[in-house]
VEXLUMBA-90860 format. One record per atom (N, C-alpha, C, O, CB): residue in one letter; chain; x, y negated, z. Coordinates in steps of 0.1 Angstrom, whole numbers, padded with zeros to 4 digits, always signed. Each point is the difference from the previous one (the first is absolute). Glycine has a CB too. Example, Ala and Ser with C-alpha at 12.3 -4.5 7.8 and 13.67 -1.06 7.14 Angstrom:
<atoms>
   type   mol      c1      c2      c3
      A     A   +0132   +0057   +0078
      A     A   -0009   -0012   +0000
      A     A   +0009   -0012   +0000
      A     A   +0010   +0000   +0007
      A     A   -0029   +0012   +0005
      S     A   +0015   -0023   -0019
      S     A   +0009   -0011   +0000
      S     A   -0008   -0011   +0008
      S     A   +0005   -0011   +0001
      S     A   +0007   +0017   -0023
</atoms>
This chain:
<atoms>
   type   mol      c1      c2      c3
      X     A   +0057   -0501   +0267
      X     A   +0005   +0011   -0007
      X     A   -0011   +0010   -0002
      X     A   -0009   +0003   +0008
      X     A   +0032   -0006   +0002
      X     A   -0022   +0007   -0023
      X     A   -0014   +0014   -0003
      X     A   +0000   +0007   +0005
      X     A   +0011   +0002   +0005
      X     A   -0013   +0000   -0020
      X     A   -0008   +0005   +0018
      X     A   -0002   +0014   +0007
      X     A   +0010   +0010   -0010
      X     A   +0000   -0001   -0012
      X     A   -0027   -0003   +0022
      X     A   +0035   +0014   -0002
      X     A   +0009   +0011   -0003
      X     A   -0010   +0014   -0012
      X     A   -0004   +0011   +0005
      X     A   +0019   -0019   +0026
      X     A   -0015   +0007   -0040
      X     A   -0013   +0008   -0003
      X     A   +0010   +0018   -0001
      X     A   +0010   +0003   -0006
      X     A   -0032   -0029   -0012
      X     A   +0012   +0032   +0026
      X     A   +0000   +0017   -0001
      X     A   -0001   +0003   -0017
      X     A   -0009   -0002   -0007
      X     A   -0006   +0008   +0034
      X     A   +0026   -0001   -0029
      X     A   +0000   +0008   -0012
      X     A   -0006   +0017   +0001
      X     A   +0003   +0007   +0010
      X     A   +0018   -0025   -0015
      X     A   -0029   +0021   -0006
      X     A   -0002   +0016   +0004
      X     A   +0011   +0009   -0013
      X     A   +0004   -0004   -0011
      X     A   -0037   +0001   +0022
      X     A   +0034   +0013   -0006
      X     A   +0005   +0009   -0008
      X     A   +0000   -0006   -0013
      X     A   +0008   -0005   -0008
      X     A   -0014   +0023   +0021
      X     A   -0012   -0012   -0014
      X     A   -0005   -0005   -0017
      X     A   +0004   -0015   -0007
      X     A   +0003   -0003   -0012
      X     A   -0024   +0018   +0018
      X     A   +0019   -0023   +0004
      X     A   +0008   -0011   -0004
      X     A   +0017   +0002   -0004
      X     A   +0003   -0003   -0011
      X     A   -0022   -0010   +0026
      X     A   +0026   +0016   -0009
      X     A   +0012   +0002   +0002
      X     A   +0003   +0008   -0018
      X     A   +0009   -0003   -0008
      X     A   -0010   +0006   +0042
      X     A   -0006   +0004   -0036
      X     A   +0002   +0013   -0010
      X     A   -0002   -0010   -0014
      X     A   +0007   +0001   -0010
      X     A   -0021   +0025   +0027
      X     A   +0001   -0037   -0013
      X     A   -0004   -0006   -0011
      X     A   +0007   -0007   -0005
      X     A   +0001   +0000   -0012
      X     A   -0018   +0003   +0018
      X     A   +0026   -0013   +0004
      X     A   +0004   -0012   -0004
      X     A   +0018   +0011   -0006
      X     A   +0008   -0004   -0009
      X     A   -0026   -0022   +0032
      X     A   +0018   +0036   -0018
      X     A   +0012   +0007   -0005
      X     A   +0000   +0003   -0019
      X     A   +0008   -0001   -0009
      X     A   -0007   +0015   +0038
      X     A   -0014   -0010   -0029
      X     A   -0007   +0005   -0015
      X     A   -0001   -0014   -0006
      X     A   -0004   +0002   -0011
      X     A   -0013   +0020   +0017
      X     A   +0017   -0033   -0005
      X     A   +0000   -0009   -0004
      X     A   +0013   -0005   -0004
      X     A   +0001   -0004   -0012
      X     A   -0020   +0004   +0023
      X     A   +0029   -0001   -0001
      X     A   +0009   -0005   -0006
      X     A   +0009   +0010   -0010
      X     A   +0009   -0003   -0007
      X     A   -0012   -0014   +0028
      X     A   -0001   +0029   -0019
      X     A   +0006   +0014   -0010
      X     A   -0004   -0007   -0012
      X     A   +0008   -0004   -0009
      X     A   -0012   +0029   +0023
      X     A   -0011   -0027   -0014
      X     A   -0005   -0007   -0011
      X     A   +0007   -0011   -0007
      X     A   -0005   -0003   -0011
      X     A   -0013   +0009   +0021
      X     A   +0026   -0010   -0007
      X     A   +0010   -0015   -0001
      X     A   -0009   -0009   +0000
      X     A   -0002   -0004   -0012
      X     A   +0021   +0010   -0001
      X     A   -0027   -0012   +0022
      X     A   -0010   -0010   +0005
      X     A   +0007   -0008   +0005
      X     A   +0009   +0006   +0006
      X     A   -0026   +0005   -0004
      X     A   +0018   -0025   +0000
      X     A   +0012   -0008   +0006
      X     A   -0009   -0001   +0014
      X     A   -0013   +0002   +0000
      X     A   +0029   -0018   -0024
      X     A   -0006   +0014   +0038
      X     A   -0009   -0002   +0013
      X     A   -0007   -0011   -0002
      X     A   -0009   -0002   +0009
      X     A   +0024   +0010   +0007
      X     A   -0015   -0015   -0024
      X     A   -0009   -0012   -0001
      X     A   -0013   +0004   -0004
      X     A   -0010   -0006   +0003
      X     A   +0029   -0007   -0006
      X     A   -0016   +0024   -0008
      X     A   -0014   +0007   -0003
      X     A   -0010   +0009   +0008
      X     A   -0012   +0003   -0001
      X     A   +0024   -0006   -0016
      X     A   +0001   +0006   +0027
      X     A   -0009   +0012   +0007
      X     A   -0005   -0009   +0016
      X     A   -0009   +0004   +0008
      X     A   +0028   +0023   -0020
      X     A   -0012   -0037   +0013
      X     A   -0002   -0009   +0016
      X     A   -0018   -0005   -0007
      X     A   -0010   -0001   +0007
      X     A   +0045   -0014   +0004
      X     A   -0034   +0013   -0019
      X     A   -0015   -0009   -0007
      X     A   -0008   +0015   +0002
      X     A   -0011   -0003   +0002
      X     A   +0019   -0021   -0027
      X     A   -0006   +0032   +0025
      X     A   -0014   +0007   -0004
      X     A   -0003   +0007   +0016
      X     A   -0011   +0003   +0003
      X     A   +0016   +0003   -0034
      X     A   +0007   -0003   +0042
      X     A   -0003   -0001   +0012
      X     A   -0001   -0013   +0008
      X     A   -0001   +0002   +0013
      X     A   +0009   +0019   -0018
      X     A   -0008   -0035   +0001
      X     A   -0002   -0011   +0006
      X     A   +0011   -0005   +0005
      X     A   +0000   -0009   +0008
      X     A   -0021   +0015   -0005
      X     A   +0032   +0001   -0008
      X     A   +0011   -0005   +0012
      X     A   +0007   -0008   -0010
      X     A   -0005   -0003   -0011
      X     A   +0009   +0022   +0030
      X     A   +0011   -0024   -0013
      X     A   +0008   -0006   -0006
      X     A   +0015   +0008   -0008
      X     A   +0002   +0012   +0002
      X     A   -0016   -0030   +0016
      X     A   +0023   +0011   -0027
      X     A   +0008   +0011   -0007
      X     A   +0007   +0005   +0012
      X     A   +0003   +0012   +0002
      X     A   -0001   -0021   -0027
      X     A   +0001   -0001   +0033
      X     A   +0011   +0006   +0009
      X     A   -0004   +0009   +0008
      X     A   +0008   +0005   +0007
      X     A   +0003   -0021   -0008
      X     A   -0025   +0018   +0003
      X     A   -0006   +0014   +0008
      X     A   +0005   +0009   -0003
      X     A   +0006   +0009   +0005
      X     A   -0024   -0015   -0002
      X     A   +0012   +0004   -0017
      X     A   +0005   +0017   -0007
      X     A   +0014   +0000   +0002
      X     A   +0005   +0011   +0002
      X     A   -0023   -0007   -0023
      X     A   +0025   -0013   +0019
      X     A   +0019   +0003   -0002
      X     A   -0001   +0006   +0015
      X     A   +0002   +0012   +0004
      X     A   +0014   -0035   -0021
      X     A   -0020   +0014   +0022
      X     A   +0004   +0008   +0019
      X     A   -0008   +0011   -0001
      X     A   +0009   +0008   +0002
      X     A   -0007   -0030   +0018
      X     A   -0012   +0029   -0022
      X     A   -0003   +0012   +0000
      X     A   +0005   +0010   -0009
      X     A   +0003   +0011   +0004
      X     A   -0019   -0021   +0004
      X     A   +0017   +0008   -0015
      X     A   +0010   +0004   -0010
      X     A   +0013   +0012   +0007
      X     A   +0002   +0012   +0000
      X     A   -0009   -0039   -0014
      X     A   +0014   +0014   +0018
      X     A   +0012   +0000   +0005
      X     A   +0001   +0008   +0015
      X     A   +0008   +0009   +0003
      X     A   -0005   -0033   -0018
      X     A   -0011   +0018   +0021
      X     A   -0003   +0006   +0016
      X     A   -0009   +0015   +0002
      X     A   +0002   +0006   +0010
      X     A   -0003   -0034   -0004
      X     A   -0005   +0030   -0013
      X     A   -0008   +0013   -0005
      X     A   +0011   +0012   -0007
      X     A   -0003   +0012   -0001
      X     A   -0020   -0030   -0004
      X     A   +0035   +0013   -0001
      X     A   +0007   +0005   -0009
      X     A   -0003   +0003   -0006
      X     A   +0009   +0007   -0006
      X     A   +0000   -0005   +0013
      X     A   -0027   -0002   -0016
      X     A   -0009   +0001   -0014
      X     A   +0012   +0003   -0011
      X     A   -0003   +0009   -0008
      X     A   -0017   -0029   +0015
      X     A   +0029   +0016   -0009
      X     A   +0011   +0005   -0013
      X     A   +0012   -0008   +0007
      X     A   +0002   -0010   +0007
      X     A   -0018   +0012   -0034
      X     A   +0025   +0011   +0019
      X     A   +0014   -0005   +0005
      X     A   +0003   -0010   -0008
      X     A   -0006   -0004   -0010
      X     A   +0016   +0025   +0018
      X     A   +0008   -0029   +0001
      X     A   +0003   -0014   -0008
      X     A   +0002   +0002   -0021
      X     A   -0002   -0010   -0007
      X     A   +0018   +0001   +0036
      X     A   -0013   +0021   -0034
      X     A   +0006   +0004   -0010
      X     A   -0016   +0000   -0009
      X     A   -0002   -0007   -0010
      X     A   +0029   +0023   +0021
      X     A   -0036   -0009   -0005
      X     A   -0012   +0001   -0009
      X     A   -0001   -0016   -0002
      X     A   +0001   -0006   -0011
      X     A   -0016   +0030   +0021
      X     A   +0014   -0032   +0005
      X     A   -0004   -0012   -0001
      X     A   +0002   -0009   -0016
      X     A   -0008   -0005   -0008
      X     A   +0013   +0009   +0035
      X     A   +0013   -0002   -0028
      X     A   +0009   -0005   -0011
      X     A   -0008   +0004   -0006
      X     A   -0011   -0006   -0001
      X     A   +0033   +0005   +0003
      X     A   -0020   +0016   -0008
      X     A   -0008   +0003   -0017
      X     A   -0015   -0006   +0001
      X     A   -0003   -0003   -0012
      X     A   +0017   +0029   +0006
      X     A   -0022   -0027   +0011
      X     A   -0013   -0004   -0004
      X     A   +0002   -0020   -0004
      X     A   -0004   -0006   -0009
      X     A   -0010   +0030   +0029
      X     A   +0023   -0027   -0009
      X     A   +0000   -0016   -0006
      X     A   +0010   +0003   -0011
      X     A   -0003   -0009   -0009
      X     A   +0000   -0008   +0031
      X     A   +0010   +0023   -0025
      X     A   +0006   +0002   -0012
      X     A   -0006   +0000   -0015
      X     A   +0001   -0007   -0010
      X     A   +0010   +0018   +0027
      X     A   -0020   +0003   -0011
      X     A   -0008   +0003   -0017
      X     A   -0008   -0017   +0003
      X     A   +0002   -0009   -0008
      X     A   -0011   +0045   +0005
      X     A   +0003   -0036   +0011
      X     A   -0011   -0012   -0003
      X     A   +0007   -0010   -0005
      X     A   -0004   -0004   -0011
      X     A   -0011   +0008   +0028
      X     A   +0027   -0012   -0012
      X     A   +0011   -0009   -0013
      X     A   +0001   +0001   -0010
      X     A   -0001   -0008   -0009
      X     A   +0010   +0007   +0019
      X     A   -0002   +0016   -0010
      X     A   +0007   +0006   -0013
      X     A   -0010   +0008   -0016
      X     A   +0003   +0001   -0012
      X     A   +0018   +0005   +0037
      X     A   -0032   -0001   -0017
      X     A   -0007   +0013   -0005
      X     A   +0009   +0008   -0001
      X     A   +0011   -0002   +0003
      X     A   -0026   -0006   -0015
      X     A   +0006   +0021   +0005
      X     A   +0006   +0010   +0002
      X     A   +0009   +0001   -0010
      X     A   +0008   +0008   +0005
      X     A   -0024   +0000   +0007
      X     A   +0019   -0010   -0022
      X     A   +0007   +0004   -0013
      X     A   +0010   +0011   -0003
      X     A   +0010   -0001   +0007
      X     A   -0013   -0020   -0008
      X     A   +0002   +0030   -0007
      X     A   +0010   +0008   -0005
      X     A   +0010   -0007   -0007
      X     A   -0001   -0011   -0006
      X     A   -0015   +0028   +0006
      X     A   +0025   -0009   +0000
      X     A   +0016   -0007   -0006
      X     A   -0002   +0000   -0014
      X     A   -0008   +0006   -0007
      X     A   +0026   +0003   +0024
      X     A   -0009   -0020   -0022
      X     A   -0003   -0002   -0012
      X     A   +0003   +0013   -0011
      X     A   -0004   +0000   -0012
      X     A   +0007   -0025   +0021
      X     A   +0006   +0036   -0002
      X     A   +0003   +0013   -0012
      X     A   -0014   +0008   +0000
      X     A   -0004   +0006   -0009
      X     A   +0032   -0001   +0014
      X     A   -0033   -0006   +0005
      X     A   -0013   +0008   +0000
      X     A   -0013   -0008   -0005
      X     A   -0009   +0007   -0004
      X     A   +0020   +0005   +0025
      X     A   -0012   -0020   -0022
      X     A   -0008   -0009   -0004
      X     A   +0004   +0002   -0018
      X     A   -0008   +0005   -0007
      X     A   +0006   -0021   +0033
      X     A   +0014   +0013   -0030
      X     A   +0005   +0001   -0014
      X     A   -0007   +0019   -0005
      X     A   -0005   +0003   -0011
      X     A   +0033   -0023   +0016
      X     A   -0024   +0029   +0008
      X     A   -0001   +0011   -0006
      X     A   -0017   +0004   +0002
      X     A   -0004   +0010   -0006
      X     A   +0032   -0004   +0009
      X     A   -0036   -0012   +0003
      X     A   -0013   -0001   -0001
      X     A   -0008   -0004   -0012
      X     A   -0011   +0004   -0004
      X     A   +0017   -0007   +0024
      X     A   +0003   -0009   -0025
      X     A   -0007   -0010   -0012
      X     A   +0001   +0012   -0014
      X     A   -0009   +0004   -0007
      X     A   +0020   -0035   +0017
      X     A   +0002   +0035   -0010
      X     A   +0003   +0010   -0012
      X     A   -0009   +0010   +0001
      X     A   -0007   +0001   -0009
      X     A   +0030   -0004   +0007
      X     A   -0024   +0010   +0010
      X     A   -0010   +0011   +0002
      X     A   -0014   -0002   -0006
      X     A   -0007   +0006   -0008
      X     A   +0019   -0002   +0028
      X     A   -0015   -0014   -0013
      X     A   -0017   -0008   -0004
      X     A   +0002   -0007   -0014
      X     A   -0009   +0003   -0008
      X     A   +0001   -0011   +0034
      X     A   +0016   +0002   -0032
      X     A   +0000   +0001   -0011
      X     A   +0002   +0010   -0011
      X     A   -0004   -0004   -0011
      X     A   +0007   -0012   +0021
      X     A   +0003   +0027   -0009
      X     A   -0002   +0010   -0006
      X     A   -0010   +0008   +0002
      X     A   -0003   +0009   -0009
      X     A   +0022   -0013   +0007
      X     A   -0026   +0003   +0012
      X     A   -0014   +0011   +0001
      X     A   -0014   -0010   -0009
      X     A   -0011   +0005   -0003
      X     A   +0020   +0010   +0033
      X     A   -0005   -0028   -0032
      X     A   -0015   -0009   -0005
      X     A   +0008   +0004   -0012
      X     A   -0010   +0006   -0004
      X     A   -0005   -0029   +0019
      X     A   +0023   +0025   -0022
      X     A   +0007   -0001   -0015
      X     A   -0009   +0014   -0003
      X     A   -0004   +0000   -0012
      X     A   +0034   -0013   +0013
      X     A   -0035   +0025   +0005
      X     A   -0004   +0008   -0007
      X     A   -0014   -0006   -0002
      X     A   -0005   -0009   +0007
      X     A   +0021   +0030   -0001
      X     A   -0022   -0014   -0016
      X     A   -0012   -0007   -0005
      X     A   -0016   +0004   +0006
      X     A   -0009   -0007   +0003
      X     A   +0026   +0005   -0025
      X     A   -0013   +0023   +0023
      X     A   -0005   +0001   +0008
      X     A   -0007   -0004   +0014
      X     A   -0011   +0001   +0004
      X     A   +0021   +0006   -0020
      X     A   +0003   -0010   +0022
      X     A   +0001   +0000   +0013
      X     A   -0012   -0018   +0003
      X     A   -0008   -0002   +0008
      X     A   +0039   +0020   -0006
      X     A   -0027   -0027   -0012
      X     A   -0005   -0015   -0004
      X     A   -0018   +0005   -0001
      X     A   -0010   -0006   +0006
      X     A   +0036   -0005   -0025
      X     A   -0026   +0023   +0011
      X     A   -0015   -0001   -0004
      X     A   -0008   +0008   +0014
      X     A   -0012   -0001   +0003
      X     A   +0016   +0004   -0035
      X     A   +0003   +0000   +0036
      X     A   -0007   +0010   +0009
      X     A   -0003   -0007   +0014
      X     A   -0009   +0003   +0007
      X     A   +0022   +0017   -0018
      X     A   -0007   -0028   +0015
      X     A   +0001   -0010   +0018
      X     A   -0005   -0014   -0010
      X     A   -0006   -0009   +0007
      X     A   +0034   +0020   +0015
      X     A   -0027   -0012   -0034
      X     A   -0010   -0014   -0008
      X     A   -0018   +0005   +0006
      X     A   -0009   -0006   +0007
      X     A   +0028   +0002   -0039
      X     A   -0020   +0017   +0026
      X     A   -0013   +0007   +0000
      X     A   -0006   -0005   +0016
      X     A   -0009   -0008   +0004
      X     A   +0017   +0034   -0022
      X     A   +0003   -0017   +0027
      X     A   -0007   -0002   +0013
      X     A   -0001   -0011   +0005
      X     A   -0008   -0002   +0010
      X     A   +0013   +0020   -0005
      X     A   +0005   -0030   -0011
      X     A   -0005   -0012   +0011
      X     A   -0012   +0001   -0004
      X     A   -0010   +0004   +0007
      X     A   +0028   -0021   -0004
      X     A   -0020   +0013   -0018
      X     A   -0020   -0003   -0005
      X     A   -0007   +0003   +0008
      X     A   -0008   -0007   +0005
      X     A   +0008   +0013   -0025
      X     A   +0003   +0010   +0024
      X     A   -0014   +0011   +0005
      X     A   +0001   -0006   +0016
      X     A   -0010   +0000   +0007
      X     A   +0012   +0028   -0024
      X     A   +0012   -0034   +0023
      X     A   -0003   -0009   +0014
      X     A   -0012   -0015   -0003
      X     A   -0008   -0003   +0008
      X     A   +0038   +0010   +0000
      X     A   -0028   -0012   -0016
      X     A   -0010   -0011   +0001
      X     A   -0014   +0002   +0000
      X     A   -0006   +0005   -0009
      X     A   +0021   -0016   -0001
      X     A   -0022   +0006   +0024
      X     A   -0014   +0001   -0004
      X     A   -0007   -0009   -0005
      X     A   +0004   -0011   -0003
      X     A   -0005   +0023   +0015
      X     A   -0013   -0006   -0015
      X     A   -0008   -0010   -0007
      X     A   -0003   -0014   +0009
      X     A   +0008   -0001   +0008
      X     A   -0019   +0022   -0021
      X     A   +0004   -0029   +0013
      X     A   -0001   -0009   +0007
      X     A   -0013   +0005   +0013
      X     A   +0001   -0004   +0011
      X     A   +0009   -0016   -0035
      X     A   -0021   +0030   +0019
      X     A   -0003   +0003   +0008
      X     A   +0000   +0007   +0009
      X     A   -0007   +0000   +0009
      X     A   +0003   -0007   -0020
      X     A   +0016   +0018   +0009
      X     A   +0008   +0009   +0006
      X     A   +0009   -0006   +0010
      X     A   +0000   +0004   +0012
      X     A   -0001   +0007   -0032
      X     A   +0010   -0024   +0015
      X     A   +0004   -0010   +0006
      X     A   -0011   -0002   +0015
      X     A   +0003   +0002   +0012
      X     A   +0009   -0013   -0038
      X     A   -0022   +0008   +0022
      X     A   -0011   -0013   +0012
      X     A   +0004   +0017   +0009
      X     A   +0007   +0000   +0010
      X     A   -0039   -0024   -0026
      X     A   +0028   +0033   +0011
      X     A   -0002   +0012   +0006
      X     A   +0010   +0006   +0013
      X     A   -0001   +0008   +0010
      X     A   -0009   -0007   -0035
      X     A   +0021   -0009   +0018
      X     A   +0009   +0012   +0011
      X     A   +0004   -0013   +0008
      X     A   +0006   +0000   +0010
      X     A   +0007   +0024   -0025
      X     A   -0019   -0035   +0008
      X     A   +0006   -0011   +0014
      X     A   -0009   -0006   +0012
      X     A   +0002   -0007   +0009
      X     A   +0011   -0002   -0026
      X     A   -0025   +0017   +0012
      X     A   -0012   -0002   +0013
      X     A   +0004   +0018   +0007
      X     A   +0001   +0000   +0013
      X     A   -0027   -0021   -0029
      X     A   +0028   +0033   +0009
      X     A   +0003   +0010   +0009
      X     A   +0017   -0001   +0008
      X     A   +0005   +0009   +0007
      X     A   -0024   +0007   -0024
      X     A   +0027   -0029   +0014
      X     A   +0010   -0002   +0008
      X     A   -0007   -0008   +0008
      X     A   -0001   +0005   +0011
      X     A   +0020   -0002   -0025
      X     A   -0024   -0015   +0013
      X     A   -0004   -0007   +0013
      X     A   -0008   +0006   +0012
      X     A   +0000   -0006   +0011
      X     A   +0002   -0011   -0027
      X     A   -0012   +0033   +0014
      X     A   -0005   +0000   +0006
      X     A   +0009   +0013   +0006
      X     A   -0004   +0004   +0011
      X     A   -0017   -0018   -0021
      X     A   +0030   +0019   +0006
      X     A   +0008   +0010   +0008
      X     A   +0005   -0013   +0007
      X     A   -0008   +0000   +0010
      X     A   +0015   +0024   -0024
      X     A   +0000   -0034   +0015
      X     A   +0008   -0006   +0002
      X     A   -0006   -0008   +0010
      X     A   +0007   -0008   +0005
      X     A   +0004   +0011   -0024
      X     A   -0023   -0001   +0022
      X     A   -0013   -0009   +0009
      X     A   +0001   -0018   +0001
      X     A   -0005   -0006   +0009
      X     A   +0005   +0030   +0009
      X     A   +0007   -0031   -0031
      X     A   +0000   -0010   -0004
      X     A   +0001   -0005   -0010
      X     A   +0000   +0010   -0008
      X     A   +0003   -0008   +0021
      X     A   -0003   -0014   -0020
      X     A   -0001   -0006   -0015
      X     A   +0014   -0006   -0001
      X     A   +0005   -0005   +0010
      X     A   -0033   -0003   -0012
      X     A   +0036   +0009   -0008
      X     A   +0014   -0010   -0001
      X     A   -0005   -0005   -0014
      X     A   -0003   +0006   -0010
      X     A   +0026   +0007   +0024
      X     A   -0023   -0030   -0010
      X     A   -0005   -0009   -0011
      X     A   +0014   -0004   -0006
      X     A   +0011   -0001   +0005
      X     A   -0035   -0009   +0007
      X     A   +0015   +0008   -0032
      X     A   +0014   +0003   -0006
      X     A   +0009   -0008   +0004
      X     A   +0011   +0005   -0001
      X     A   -0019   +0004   -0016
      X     A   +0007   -0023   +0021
      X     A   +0012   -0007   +0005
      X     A   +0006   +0004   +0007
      X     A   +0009   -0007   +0001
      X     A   -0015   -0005   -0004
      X     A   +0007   +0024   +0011
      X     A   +0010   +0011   +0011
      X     A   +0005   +0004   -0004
      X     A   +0012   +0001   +0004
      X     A   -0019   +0004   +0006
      X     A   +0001   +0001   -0023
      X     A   +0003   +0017   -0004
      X     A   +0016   +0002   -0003
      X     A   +0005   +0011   +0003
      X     A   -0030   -0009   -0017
      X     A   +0032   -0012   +0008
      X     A   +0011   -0002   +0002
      X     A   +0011   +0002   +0015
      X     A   +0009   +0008   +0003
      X     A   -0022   -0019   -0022
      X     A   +0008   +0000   +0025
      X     A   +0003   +0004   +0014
      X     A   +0001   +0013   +0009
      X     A   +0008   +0007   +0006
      X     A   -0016   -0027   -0010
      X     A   -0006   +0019   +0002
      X     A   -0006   +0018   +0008
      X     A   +0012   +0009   -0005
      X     A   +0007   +0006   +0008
      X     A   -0038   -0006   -0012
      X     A   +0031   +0000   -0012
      X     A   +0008   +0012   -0008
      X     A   +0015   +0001   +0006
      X     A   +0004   +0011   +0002
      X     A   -0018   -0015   -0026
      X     A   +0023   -0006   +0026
      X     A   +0010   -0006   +0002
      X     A   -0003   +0006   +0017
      X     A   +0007   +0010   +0002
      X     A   -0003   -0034   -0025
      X     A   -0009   +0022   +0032
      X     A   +0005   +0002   +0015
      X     A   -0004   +0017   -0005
      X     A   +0007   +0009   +0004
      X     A   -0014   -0037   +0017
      X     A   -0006   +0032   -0029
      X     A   -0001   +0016   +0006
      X     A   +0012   +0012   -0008
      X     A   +0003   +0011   +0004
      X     A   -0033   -0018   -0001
      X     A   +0035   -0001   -0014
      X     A   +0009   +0008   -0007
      X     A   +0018   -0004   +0008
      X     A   +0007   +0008   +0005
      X     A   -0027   -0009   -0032
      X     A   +0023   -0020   +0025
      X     A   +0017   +0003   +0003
      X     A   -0003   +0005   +0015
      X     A   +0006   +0010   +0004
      X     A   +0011   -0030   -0020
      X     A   -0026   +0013   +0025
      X     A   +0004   -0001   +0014
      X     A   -0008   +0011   +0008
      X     A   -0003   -0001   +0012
      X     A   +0010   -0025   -0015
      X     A   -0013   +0037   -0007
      X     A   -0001   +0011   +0006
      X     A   -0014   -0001   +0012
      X     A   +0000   +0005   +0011
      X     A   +0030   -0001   -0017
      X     A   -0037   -0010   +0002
      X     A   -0011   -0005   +0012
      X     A   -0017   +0009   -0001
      X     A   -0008   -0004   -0009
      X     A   +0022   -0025   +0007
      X     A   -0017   +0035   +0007
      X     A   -0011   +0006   -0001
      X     A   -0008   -0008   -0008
      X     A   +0006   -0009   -0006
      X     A   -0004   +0020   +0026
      X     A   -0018   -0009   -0022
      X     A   -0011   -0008   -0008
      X     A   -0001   -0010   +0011
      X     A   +0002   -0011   -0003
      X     A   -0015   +0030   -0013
      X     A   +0007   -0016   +0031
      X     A   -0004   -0004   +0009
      X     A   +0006   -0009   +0008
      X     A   -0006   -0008   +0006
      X     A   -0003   +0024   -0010
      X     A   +0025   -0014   +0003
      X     A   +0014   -0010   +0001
      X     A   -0004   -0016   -0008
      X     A   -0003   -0011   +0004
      X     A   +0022   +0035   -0007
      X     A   -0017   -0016   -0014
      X     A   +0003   -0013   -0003
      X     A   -0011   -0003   -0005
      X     A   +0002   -0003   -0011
      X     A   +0020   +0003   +0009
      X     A   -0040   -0001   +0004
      X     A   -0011   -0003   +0007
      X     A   +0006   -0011   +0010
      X     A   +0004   -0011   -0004
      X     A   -0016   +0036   +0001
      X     A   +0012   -0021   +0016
      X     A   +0004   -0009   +0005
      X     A   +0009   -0011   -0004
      X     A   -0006   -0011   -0003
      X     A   +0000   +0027   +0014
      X     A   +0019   -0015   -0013
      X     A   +0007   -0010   -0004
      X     A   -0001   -0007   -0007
      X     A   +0006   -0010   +0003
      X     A   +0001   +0019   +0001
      X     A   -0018   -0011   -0019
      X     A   -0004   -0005   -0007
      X     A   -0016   -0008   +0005
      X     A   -0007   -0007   -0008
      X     A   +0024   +0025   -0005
      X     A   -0022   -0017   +0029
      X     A   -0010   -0003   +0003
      X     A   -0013   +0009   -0007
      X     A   -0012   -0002   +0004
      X     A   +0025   -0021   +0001
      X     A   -0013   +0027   -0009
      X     A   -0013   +0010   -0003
      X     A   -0007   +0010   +0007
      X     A   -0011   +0004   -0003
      X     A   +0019   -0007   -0015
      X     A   +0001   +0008   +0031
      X     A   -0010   +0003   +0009
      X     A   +0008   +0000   +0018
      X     A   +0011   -0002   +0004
      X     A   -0026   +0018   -0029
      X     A   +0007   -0014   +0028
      X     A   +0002   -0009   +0017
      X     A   +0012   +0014   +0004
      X     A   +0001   +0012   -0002
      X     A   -0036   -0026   +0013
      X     A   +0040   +0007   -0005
      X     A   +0014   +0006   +0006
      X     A   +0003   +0009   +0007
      X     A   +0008   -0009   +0004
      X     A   -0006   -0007   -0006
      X     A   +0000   +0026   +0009
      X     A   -0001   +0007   +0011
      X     A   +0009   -0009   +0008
      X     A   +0009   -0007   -0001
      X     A   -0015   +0031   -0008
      X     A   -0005   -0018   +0025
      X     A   +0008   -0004   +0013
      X     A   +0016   +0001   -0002
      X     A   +0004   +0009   -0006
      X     A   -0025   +0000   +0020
      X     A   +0029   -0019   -0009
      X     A   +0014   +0000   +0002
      X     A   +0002   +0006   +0014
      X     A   -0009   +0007   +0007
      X     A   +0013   -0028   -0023
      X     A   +0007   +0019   +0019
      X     A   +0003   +0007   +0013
      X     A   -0003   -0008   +0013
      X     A   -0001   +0004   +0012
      X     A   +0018   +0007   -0025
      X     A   -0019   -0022   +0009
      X     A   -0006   -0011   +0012
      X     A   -0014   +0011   +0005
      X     A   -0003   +0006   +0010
      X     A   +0011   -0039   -0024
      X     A   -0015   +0033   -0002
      X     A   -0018   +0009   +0011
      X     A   +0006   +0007   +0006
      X     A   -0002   -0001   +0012
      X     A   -0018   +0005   -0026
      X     A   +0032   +0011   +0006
      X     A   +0000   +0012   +0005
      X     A   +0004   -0003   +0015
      X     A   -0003   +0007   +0009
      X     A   +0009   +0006   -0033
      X     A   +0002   -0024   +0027
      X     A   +0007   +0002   +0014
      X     A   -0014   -0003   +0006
      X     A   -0004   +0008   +0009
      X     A   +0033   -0015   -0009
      X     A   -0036   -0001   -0002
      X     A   -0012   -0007   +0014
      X     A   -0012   +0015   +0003
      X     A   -0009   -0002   +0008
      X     A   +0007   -0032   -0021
</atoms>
């Protein structure tokens, strides 16, 4: 049988922000080394979120989130009548343009992101990276790790020794 590993606070707090995040325990047991049912038993035994949060997070993650379909209908009408003015067409046409940069503008802001970011995400990631730092809410340095691009921090096995 494994050693019993000491959870700290900060662990406790993290793996809580995680699953808020709607990270499944399977995602969050991999990045502290454990297994899913750790996190369920910590989870659960910690009282990290009550049984009701529990539901809605496996919920949305089944379901998504979706608005009903009257609101959604009365969403679509709205947005279609604000692109029908012509103005409104020429004016947010203008600014996407003035969003695109040049290509060397481009090289530009993606070497001053990698070096805030104190790593490179090669374009075969970039997808990936985009996808864990936008749905699943993950720092730069998160999903860095997850993606293997840079070395991991200690799990809680170091912190307890």
């Amino acid at each position: 049988m494994p050693a019993r590993i000491h959870w700290s606070d900060e662990d406790l707090a993290e793996v809580r922000r995680l699953r808020l995040c709607h990270l499944t325990n399977a995602e969050i047991g991999a990045r502290f080394g454990v297994s899913s049912g750790t996190i369920s038993r910590l989870v659960s035994e910690h009282k990290l979120l009550t049984p009701e949060k529990i539901r809605e997070i496996v919920g949305a993650r089944q379901l998504g989130t979706k608005a009903c379909p009257k609101k959604l209908a009365r969403m679509a009408k709205a947005s279609r009548q604000v692109w029908k003015r012509p103005d409104y067409r020429a004016r947010v046409s203008a600014h996407l343009r003035s969003l695109v940069p040049s290509d060397e503008r481009r090289e530009a802001l993606k070497q001053k992101h990698d070096e805030k970011r104190g790593f490179d995400v090669p374009d075969h990631l970039r997808a990936e990276y985009d996808f864990l730092r936008r749905t699943k809410v993950l720092t730069a340095r998160e999903a860095g790790e997850v993606l293997g691009l840079v070395t991991p921090a200690a799990g809680p096995e170091a912190r307890a020794a």
